[in-house]
C-alpha positions as CSV (number, residue, x, y, z in Angstrom):
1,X,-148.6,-32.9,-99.8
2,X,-151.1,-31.8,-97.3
3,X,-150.9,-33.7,-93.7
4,X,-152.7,-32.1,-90.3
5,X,-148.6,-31.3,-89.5
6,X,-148.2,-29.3,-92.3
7,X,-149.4,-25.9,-92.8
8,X,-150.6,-24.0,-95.3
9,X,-149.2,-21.0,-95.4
10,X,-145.5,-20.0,-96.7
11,X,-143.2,-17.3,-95.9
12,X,-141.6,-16.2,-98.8
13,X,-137.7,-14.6,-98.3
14,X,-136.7,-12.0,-101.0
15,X,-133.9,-9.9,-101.1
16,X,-133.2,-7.9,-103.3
17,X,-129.5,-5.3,-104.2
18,X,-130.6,-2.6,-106.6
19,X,-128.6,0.5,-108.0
20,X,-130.6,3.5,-107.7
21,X,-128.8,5.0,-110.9
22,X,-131.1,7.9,-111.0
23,X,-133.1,9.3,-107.3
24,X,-134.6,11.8,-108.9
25,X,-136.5,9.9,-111.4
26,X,-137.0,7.1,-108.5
27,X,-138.8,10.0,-106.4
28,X,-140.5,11.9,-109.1
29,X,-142.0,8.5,-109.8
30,X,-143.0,7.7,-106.1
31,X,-144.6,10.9,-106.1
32,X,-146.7,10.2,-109.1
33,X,-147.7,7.4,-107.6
34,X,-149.0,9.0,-104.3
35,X,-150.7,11.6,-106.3
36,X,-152.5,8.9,-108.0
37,X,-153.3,7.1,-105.0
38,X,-157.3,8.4,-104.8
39,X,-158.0,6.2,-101.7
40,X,-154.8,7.7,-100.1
41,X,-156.2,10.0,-96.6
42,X,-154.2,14.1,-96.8
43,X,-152.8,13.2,-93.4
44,X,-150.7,9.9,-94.6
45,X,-150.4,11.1,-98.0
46,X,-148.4,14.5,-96.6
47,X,-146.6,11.9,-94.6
48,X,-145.4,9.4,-97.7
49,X,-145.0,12.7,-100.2
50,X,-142.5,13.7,-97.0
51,X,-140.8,10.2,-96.7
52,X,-140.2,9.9,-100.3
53,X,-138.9,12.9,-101.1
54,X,-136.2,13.1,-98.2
55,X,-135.0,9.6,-98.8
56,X,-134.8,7.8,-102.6
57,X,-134.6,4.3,-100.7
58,X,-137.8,5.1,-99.1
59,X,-139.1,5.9,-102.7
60,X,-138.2,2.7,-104.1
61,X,-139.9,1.0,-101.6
62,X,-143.2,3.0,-101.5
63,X,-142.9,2.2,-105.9
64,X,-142.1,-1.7,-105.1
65,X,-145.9,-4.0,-104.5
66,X,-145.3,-7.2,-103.3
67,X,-149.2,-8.5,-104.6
68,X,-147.3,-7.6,-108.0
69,X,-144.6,-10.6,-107.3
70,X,-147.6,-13.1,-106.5
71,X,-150.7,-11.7,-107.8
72,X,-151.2,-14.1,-111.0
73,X,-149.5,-17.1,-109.3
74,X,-152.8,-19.6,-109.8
75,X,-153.4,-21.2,-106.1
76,X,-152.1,-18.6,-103.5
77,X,-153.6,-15.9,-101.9
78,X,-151.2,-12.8,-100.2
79,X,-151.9,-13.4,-96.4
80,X,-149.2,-10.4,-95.2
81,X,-146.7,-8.5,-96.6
82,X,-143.5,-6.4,-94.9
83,X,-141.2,-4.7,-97.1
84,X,-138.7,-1.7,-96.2
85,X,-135.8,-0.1,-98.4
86,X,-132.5,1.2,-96.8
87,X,-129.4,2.3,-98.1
88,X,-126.6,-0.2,-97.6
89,X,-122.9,-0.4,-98.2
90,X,-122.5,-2.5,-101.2
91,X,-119.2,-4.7,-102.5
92,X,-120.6,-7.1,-105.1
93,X,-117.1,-9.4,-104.7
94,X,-117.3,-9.3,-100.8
95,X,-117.9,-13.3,-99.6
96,X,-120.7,-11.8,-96.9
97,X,-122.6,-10.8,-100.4
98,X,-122.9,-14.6,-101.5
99,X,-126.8,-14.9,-102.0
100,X,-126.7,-18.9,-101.9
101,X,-125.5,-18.6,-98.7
102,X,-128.4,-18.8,-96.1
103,X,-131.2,-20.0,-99.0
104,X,-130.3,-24.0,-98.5
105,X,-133.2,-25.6,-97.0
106,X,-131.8,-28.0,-94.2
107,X,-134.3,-30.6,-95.0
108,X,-133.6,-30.8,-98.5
109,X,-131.3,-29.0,-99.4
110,X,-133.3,-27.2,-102.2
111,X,-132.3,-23.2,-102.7
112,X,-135.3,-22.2,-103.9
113,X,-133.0,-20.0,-106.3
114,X,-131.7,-20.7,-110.2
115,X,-128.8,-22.2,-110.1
116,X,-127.2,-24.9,-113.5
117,X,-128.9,-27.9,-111.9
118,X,-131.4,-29.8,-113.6
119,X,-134.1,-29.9,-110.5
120,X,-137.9,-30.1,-111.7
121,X,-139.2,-28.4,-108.9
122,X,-142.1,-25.9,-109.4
């Protein structure tokens, strides 16, 4: 549905808990990566080979691409993307970790999310 009221563009929420079960393979990794990185300039790659290696949340981050998460979906082209890792305090039976909780769309009350329903959205 396409009307002059509705626009084209879609920002996309994703959160994401991970376990980092192993920082030193997380940063060896990251540094790979920036190693790799040919187009990289010495001044910033210094700076991410510094970032990386002092913090393994920043590594994850600097190893996670969001064009990866939407780069072969047919019809959408990546606009912007913000993305940041932190280290967090993390209690997987806590009630202020219920992921459901602030994905309900008020006008249809679609999640967006997997859940046991049968809903043919796409």
């Amino acid at each position: 549905m396409s009307t002059p009221q509705t626009s084209r563009f879609v920002r996309l929420r994703v959160e994401l808990v991970l376990e980092i079960e192993d920082e030193e393979a997380v940063t060896k990794a990251a540094l790979r990566a920036i190693a790799g990185d040919g187009g990289m300039p010495d001044a910033e790659r210094v700076h991410a080979e510094g970032a990386v290696t002092e913090d393994a949340a920043e590594a994850l981050a600097s190893l996670v691409d969001p064009f990866d998460l939407v780069g072969e979906v047919p019809g959408v082209h990546l606009q912007q993307a913000s993305w940041s890792g932190e280290r967090i305090e993390y209690d997987p039976d806590s009630p202020g970790w219920d992921l459901d909780e602030d994905d309900v769309d008020d006008d249809t009350g679609y999640t967006g999310g997997t859940d046991d329903t049968d809903d043919d959205r796409t």
